[in-house]
C-alpha positions in Angstrom: 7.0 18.8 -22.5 10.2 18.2 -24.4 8.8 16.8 -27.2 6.8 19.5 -27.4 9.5 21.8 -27.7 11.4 19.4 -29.9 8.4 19.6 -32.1 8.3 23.4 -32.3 11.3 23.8 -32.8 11.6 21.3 -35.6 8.5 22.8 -37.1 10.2 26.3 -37.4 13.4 24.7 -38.7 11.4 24.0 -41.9 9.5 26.9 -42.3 12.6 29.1 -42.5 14.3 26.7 -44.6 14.6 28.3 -48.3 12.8 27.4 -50.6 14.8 25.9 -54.2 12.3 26.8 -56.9 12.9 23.9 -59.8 14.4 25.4 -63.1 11.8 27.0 -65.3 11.1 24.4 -68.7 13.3 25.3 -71.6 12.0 25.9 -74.9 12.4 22.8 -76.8 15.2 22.6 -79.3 13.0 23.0 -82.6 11.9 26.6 -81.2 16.0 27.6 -80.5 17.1 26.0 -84.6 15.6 28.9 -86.2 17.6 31.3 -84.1 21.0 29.8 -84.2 20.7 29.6 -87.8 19.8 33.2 -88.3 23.5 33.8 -86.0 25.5 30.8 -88.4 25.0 29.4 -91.7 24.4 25.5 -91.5 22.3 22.5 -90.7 22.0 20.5 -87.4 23.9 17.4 -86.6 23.1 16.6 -83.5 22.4 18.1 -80.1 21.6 17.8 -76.6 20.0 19.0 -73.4 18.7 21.1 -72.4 21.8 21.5 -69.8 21.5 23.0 -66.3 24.9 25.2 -66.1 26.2 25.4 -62.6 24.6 29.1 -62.7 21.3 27.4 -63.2 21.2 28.5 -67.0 20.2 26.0 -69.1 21.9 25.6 -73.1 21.9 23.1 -75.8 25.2 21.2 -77.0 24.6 21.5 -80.6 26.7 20.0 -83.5 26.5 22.1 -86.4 27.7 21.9 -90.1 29.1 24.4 -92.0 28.2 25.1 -96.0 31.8 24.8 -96.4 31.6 21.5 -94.7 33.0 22.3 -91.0 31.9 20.7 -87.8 31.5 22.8 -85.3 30.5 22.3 -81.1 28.3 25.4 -80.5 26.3 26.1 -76.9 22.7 27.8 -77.3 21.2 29.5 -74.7 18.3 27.2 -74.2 15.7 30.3 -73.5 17.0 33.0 -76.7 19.0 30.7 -79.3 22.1 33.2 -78.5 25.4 31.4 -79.1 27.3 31.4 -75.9 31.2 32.0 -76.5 33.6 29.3 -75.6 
């Protein structure tokens, strides 16, 4: 009988626990290029991610070169291309 009860009660533990959806697929980096570089003249170094942010955003690192020949650390929102400040 207490098993039982163990059992039910177990059971309804983990159907009340919530549910963590996994983070929707970011749009690969060669889809978010176009719109940084219609916000910031330039051409790709390097990049990575996407990153999962704390908040559960995800961004790309991406280092950028200038025309006038500046490096520069940027973060892209990995779903619009928008360059985050900071």
């Amino acid at each position: 009988m207490i098993r039982r009860w163990i059992l039910l009660a177990a059971l309804a533990i983990a159907t009340l626990a919530p549910v963590t959806a996994a983070p929707a697929r970011a749009p690969s980096l060669d889809r978010i290029l176009p719109a940084v570089a219609r916000q910031l003249a330039g051409t790709l170094l390097d990049a990575r991610g996407p990153i999962t942010s704390p908040n559960g955003k995800q961004h790309y690192e991406i280092k950028w070169l200038t025309p006038d020949g500046r490096v520069l650390w940027l973060s892209a929102d990995a779903t619009t291309g928008t360059i985050l400040p900071g």
